[in-house]
PDB file of N, CA, C, O and CB in Angstrom:
ATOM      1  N   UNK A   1     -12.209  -3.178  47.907  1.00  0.00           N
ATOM      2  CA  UNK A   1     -12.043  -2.083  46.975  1.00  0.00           C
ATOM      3  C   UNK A   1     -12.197  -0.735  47.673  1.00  0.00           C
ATOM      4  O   UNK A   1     -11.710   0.329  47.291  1.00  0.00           O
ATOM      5  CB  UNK A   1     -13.042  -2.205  45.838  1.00  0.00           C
ATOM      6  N   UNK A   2     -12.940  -0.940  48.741  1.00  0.00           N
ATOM      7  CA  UNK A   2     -13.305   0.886  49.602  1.00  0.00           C
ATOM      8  C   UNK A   2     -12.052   1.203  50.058  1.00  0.00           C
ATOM      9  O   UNK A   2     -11.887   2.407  50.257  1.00  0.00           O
ATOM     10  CB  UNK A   2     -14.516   1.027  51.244  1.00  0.00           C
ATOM     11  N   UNK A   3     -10.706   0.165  50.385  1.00  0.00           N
ATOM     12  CA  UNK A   3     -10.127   0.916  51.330  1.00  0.00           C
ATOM     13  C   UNK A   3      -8.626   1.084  49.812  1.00  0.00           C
ATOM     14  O   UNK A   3      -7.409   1.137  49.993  1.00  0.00           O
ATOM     15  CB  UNK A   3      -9.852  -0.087  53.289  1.00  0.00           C
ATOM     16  N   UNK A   4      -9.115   1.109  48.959  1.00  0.00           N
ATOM     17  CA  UNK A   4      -8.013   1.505  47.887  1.00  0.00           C
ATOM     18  C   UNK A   4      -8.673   3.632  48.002  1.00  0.00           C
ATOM     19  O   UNK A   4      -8.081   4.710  47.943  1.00  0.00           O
ATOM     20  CB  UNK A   4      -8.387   0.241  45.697  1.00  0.00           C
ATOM     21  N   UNK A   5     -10.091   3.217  48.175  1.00  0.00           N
ATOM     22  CA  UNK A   5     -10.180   4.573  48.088  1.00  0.00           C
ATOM     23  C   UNK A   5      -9.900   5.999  48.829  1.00  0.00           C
ATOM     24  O   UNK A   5     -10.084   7.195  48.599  1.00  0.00           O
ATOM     25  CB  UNK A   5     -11.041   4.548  47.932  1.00  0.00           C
ATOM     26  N   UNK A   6      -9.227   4.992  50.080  1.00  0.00           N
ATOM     27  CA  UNK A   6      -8.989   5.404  51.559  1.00  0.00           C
ATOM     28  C   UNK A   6      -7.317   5.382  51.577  1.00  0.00           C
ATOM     29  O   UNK A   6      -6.790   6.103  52.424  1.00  0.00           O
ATOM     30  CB  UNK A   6      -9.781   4.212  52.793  1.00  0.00           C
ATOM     31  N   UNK A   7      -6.486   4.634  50.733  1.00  0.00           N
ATOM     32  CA  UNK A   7      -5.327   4.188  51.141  1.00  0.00           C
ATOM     33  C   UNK A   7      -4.495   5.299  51.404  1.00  0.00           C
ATOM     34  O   UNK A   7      -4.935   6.407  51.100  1.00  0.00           O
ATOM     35  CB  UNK A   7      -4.787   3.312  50.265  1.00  0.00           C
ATOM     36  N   UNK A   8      -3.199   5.193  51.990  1.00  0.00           N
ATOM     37  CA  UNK A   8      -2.193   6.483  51.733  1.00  0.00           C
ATOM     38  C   UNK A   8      -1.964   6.904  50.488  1.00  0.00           C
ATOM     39  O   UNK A   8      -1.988   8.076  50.111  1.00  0.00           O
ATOM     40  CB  UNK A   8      -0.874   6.292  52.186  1.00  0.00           C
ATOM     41  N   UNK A   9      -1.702   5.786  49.736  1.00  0.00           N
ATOM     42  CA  UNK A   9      -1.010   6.249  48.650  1.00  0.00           C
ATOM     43  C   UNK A   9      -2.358   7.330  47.793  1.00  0.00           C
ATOM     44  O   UNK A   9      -2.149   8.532  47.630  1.00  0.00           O
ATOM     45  CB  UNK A   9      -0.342   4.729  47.698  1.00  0.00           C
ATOM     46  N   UNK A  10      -3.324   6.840  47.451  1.00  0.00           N
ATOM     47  CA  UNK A  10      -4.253   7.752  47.233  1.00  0.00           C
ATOM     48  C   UNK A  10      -4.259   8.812  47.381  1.00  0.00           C
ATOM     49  O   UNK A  10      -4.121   9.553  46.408  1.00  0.00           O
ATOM     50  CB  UNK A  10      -4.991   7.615  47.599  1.00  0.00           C
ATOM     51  N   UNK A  11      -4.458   9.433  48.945  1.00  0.00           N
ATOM     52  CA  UNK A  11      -4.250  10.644  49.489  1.00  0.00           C
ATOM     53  C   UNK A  11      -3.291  10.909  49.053  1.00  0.00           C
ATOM     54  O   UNK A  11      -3.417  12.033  48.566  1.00  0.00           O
ATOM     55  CB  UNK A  11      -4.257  10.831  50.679  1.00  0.00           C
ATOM     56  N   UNK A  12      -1.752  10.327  48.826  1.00  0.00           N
ATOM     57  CA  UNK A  12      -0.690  11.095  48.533  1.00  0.00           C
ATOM     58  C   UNK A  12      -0.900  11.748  46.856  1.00  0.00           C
ATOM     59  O   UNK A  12      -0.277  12.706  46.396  1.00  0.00           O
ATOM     60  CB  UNK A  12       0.665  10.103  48.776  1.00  0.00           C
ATOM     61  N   UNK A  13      -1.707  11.118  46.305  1.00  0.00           N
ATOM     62  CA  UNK A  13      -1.991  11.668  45.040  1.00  0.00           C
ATOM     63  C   UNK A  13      -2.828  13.099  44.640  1.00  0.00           C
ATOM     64  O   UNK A  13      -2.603  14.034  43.871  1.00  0.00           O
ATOM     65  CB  UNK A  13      -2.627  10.656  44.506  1.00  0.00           C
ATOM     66  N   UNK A  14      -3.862  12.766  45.542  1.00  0.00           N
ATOM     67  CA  UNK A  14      -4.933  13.817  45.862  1.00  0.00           C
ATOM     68  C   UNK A  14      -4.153  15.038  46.679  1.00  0.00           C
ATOM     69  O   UNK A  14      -4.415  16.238  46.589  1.00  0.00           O
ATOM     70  CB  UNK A  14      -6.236  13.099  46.841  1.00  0.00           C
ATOM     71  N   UNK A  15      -3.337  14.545  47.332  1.00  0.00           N
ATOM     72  CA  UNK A  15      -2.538  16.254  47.650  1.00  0.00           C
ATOM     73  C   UNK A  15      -1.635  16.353  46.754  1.00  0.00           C
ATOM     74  O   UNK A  15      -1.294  17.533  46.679  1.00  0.00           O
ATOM     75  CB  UNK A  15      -1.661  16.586  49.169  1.00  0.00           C
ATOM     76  N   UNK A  16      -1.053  15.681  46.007  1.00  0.00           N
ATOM     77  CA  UNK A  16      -0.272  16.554  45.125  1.00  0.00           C
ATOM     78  C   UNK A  16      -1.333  17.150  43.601  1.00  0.00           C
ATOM     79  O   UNK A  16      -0.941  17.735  42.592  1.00  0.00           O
ATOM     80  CB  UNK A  16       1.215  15.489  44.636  1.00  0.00           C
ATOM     81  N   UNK A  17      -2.644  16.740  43.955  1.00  0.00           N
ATOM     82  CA  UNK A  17      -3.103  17.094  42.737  1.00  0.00           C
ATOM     83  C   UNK A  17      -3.710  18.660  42.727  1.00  0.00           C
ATOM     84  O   UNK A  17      -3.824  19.534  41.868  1.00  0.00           O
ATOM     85  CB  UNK A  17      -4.145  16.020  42.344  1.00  0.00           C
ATOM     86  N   UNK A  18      -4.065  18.524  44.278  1.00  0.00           N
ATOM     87  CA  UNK A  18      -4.354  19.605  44.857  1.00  0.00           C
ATOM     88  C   UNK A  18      -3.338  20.758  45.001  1.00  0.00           C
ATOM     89  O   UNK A  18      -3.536  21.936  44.701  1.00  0.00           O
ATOM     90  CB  UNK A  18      -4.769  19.229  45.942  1.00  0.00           C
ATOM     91  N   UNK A  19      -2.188  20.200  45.524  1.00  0.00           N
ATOM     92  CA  UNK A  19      -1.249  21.218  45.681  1.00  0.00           C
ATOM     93  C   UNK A  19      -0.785  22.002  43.919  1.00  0.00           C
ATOM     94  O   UNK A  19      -0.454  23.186  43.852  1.00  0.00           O
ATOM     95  CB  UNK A  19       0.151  20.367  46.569  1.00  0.00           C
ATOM     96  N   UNK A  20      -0.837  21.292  42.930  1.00  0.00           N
ATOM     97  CA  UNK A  20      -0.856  21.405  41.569  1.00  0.00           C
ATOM     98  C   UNK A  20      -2.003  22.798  41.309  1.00  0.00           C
ATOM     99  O   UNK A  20      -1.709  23.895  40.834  1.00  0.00           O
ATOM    100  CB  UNK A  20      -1.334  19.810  40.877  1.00  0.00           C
ATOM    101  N   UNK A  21      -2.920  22.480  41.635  1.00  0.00           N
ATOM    102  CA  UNK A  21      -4.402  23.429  41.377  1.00  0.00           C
ATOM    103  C   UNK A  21      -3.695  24.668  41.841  1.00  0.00           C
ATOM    104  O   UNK A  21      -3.466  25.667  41.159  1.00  0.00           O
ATOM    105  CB  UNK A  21      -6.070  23.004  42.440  1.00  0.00           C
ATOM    106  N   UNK A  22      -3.325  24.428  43.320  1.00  0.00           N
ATOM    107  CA  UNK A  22      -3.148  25.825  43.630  1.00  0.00           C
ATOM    108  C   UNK A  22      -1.824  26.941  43.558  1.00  0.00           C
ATOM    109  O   UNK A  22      -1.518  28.067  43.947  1.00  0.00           O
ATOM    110  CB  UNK A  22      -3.503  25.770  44.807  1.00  0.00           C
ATOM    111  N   UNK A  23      -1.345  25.929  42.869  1.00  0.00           N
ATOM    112  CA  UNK A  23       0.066  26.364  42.170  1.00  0.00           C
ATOM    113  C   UNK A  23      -0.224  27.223  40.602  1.00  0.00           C
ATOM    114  O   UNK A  23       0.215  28.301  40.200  1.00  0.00           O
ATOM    115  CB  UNK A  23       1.072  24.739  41.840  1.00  0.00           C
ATOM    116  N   UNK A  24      -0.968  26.422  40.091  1.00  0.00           N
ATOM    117  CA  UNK A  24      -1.792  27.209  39.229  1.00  0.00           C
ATOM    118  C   UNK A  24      -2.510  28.609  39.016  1.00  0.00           C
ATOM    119  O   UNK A  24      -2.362  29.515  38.196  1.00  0.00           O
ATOM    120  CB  UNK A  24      -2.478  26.639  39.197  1.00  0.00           C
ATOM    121  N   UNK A  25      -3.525  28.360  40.330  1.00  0.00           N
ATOM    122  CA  UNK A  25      -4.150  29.329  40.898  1.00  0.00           C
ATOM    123  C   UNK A  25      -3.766  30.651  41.548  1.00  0.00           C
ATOM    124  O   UNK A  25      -4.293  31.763  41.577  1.00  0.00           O
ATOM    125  CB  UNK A  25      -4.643  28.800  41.567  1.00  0.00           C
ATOM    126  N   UNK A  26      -2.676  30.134  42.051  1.00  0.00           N
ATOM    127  CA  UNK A  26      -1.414  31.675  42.655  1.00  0.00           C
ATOM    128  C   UNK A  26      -0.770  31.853  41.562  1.00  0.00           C
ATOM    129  O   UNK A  26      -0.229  32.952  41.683  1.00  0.00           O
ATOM    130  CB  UNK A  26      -0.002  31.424  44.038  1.00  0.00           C
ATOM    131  N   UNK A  27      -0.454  31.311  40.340  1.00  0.00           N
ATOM    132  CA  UNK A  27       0.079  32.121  39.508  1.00  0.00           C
ATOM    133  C   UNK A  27      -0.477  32.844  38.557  1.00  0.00           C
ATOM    134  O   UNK A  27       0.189  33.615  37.865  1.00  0.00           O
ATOM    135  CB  UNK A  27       0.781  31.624  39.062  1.00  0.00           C
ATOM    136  N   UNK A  28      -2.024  32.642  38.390  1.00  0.00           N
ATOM    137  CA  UNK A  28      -3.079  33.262  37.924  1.00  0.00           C
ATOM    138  C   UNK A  28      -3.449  34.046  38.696  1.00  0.00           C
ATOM    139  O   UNK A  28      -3.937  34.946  38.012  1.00  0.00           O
ATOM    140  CB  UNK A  28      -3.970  32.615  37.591  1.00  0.00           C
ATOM    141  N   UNK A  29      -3.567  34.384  40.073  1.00  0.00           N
ATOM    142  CA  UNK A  29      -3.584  35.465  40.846  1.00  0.00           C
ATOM    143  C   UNK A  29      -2.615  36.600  40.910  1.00  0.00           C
ATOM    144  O   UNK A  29      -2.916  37.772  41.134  1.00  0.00           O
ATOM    145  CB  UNK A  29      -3.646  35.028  41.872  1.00  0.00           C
ATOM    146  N   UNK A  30      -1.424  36.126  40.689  1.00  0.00           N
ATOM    147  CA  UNK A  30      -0.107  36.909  40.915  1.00  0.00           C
ATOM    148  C   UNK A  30      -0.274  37.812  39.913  1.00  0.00           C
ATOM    149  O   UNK A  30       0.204  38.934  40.080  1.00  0.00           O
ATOM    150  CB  UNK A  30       1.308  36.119  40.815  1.00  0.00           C
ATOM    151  N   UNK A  31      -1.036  37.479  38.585  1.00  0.00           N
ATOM    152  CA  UNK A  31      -0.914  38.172  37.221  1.00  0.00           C
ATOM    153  C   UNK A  31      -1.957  38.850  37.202  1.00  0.00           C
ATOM    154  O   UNK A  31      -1.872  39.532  36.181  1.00  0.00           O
ATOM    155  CB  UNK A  31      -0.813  37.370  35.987  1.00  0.00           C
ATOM    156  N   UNK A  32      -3.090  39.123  37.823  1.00  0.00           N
ATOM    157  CA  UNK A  32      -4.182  40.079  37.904  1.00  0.00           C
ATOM    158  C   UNK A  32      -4.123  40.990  38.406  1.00  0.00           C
ATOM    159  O   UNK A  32      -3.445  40.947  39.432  1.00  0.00           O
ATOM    160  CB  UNK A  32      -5.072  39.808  38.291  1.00  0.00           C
ATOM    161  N   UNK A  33      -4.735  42.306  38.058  1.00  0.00           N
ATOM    162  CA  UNK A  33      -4.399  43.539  38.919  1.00  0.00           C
ATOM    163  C   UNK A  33      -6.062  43.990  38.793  1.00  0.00           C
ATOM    164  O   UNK A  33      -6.756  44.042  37.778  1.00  0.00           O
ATOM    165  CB  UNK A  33      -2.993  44.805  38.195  1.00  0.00           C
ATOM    166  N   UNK A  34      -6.393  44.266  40.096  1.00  0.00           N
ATOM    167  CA  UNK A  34      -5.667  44.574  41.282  1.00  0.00           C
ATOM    168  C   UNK A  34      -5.278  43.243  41.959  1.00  0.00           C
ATOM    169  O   UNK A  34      -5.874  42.174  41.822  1.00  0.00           O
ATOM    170  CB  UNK A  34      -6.507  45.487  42.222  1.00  0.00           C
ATOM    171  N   UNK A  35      -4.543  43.401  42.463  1.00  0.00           N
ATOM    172  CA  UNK A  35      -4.198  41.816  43.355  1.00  0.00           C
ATOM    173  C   UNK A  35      -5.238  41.794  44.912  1.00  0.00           C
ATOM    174  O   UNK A  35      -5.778  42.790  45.393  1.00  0.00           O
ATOM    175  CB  UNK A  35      -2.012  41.781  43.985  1.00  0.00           C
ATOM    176  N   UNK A  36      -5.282  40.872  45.277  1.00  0.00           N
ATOM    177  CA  UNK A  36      -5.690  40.756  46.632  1.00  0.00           C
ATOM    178  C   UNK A  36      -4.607  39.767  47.595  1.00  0.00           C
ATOM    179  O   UNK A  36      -4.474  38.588  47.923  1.00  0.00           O
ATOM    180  CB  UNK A  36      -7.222  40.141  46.572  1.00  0.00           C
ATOM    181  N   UNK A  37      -3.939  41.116  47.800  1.00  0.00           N
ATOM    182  CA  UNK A  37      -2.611  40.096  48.882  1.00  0.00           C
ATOM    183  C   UNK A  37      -3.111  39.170  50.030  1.00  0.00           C
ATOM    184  O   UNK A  37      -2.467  38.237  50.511  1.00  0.00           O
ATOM    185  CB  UNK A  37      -1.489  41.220  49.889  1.00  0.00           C
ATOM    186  N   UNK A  38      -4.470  39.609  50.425  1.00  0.00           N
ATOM    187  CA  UNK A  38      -4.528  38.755  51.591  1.00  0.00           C
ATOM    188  C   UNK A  38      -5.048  37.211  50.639  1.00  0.00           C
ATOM    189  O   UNK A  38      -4.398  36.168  50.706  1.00  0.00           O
ATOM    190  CB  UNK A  38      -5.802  39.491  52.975  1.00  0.00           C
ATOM    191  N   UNK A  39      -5.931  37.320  50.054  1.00  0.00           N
ATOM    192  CA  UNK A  39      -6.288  36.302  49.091  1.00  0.00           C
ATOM    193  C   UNK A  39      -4.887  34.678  48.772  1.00  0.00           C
ATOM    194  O   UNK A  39      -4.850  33.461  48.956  1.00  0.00           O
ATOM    195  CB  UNK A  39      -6.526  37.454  47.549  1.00  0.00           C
ATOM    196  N   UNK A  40      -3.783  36.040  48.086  1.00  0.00           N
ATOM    197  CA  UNK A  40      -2.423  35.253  48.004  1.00  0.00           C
ATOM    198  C   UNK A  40      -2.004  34.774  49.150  1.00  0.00           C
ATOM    199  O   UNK A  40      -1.735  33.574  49.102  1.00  0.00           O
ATOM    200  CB  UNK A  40      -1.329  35.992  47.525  1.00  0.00           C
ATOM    201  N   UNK A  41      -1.832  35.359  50.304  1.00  0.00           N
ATOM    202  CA  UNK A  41      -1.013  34.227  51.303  1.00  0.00           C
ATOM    203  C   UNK A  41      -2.023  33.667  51.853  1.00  0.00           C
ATOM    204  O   UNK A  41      -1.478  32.659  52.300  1.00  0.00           O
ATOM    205  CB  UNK A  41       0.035  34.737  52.507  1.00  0.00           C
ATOM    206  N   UNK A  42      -3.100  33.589  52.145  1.00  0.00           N
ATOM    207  CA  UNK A  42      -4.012  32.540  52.022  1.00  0.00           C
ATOM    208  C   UNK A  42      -3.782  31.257  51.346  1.00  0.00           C
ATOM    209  O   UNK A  42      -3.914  30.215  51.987  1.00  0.00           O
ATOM    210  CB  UNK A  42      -4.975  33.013  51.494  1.00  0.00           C
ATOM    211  N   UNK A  43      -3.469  31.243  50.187  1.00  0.00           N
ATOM    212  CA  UNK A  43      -3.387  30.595  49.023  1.00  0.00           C
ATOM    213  C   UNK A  43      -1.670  29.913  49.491  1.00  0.00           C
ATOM    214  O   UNK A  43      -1.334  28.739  49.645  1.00  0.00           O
ATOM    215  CB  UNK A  43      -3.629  31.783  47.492  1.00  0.00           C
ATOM    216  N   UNK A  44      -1.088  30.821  49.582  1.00  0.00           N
ATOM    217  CA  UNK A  44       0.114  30.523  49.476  1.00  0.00           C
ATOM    218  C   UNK A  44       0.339  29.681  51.117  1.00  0.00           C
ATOM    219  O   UNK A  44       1.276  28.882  51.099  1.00  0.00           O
ATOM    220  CB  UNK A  44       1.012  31.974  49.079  1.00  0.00           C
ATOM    221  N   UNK A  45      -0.291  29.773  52.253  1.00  0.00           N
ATOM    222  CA  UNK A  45      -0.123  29.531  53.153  1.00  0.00           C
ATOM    223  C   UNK A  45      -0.899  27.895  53.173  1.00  0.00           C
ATOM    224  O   UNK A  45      -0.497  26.939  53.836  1.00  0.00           O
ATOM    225  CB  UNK A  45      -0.463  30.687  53.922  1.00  0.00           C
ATOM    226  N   UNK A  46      -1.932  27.911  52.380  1.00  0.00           N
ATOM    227  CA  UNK A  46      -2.351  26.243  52.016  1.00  0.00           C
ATOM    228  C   UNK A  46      -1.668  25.582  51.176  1.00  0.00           C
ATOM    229  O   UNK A  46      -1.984  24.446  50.822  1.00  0.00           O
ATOM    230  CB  UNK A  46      -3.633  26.002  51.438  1.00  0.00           C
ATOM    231  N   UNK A  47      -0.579  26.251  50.724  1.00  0.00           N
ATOM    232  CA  UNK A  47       0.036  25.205  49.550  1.00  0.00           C
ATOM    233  C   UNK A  47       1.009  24.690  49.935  1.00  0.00           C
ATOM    234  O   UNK A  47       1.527  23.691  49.434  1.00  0.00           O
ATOM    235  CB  UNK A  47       0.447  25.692  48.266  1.00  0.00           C
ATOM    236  N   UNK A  48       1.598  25.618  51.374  1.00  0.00           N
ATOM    237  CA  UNK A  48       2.695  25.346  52.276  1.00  0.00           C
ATOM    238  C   UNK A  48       2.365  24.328  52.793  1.00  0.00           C
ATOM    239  O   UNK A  48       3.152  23.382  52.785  1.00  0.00           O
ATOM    240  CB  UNK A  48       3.043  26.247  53.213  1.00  0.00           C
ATOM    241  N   UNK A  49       1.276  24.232  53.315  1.00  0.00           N
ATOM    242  CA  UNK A  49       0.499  22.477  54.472  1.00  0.00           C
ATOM    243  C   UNK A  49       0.418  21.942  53.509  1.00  0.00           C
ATOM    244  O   UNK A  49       1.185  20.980  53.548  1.00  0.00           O
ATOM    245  CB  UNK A  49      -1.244  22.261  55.489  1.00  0.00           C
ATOM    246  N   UNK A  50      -0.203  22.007  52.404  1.00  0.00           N
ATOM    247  CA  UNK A  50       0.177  20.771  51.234  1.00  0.00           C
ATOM    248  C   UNK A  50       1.037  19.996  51.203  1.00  0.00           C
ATOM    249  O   UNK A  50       0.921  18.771  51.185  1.00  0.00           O
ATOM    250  CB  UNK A  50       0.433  21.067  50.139  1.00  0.00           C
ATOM    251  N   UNK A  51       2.181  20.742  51.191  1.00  0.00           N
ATOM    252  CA  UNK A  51       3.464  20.667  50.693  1.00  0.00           C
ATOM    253  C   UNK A  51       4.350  19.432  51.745  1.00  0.00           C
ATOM    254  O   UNK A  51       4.964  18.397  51.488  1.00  0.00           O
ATOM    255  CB  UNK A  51       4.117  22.336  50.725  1.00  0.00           C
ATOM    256  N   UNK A  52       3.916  20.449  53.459  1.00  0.00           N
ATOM    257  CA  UNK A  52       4.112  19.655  54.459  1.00  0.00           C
ATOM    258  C   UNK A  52       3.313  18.138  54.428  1.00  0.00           C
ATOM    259  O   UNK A  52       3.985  17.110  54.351  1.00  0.00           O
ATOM    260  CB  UNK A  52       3.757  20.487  55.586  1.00  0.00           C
ATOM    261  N   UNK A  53       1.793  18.091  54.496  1.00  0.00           N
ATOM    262  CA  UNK A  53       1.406  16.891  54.356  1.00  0.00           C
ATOM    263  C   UNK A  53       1.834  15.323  53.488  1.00  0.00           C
ATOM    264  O   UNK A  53       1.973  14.126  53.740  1.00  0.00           O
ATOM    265  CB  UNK A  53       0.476  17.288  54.094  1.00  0.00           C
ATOM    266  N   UNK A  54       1.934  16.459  52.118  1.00  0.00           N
ATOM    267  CA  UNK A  54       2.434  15.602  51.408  1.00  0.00           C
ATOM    268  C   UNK A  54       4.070  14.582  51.592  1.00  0.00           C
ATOM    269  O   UNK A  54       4.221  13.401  51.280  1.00  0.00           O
ATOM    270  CB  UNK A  54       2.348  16.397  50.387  1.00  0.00           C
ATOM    271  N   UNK A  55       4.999  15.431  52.129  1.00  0.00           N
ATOM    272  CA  UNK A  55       6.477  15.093  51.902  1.00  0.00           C
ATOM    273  C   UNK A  55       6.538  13.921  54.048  1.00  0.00           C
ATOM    274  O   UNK A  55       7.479  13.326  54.575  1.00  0.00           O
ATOM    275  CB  UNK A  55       7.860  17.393  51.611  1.00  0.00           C
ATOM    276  N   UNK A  56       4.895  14.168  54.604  1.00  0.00           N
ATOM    277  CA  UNK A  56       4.935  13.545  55.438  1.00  0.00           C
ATOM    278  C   UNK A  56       4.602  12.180  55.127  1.00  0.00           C
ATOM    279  O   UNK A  56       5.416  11.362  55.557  1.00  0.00           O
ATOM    280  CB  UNK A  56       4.362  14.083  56.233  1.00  0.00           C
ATOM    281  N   UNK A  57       3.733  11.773  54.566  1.00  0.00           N
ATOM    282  CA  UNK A  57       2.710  10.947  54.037  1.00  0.00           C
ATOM    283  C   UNK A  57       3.841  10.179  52.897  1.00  0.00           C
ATOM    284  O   UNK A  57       3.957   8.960  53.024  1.00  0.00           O
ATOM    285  CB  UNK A  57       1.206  11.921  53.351  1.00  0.00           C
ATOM    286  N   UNK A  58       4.635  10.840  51.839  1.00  0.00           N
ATOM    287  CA  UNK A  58       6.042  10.285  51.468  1.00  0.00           C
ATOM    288  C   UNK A  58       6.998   9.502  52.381  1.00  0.00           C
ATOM    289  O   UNK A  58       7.479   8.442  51.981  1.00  0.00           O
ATOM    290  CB  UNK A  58       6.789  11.349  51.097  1.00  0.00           C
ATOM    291  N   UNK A  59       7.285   9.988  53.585  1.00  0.00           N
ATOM    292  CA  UNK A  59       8.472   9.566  54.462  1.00  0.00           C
ATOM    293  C   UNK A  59       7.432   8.287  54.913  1.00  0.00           C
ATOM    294  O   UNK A  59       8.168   7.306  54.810  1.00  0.00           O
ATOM    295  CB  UNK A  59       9.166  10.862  55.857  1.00  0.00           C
ATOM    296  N   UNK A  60       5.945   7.748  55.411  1.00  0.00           N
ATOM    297  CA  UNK A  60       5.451   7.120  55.545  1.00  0.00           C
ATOM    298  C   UNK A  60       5.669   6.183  54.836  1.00  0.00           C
ATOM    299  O   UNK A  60       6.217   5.288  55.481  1.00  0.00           O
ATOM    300  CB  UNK A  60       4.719   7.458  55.654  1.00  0.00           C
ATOM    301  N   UNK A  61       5.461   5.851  53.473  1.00  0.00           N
ATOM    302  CA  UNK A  61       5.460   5.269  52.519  1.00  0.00           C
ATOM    303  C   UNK A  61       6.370   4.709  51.845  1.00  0.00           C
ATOM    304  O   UNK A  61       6.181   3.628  51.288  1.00  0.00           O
ATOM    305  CB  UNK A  61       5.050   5.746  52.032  1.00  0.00           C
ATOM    306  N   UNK A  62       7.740   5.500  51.782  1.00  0.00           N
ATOM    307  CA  UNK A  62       9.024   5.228  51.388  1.00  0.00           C
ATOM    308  C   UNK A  62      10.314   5.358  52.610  1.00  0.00           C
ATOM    309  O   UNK A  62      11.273   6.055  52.279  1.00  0.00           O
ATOM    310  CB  UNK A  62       9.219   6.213  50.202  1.00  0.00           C
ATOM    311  N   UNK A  63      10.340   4.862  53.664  1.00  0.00           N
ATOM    312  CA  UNK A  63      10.973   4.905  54.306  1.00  0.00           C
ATOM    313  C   UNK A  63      12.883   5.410  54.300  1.00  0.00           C
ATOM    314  O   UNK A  63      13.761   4.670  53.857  1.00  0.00           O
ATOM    315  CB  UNK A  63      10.488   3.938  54.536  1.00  0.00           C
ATOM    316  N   UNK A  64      13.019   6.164  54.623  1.00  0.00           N
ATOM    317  CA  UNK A  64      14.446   6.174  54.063  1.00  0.00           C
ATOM    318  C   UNK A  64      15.564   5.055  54.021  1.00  0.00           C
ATOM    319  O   UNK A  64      15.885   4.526  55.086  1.00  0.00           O
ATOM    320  CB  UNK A  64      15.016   7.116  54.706  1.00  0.00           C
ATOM    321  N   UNK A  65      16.024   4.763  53.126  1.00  0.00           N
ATOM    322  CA  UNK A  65      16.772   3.811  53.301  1.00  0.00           C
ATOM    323  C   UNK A  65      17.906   3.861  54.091  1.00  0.00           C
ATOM    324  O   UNK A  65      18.545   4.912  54.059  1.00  0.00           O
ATOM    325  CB  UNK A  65      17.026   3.473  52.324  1.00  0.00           C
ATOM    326  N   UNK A  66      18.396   2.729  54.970  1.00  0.00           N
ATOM    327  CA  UNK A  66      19.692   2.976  55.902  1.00  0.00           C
ATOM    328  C   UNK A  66      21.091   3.136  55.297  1.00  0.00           C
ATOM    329  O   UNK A  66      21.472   2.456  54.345  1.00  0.00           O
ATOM    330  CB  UNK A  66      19.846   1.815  56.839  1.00  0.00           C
ATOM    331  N   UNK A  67      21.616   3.797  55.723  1.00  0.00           N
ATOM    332  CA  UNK A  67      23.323   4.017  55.588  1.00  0.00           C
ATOM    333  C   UNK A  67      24.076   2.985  55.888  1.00  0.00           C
ATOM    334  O   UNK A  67      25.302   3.072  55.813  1.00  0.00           O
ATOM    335  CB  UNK A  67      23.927   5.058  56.473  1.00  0.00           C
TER     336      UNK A  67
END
């Protein structure tokens, strides 16, 4: 049962749940004034590695199918 808690697919969940939060979170930032730009690409610059991790951890998992 420990290594369901460890598996890929897991993680692949947990970053998209994460990447979700902070999709959230930058658009609740975007709408406050004063803004804090450095704050945003901060934000925006972790959602990018999210984004990357995630669609890596996909190609792992679902292999593309051949032509």
């Amino acid at each position: 049962m420990d290594n369901n808690l460890h598996s890929p697919a897991r993680r692949l969940i947990e970053l998209r749940i994460e990447h979700a939060d902070l999709d959230s979170l930058i658009d609740r930032a975007a709408g406050e004034q004063p803004l804090d730009d450095l704050m945003l690409r901060r934000l925006k610059k972790r959602r990018l590695a999210l984004r990357d991790q995630i669609a890596q951890l996909e190609n792992r998992l679902e292999p593309p199918e051949p032509a």
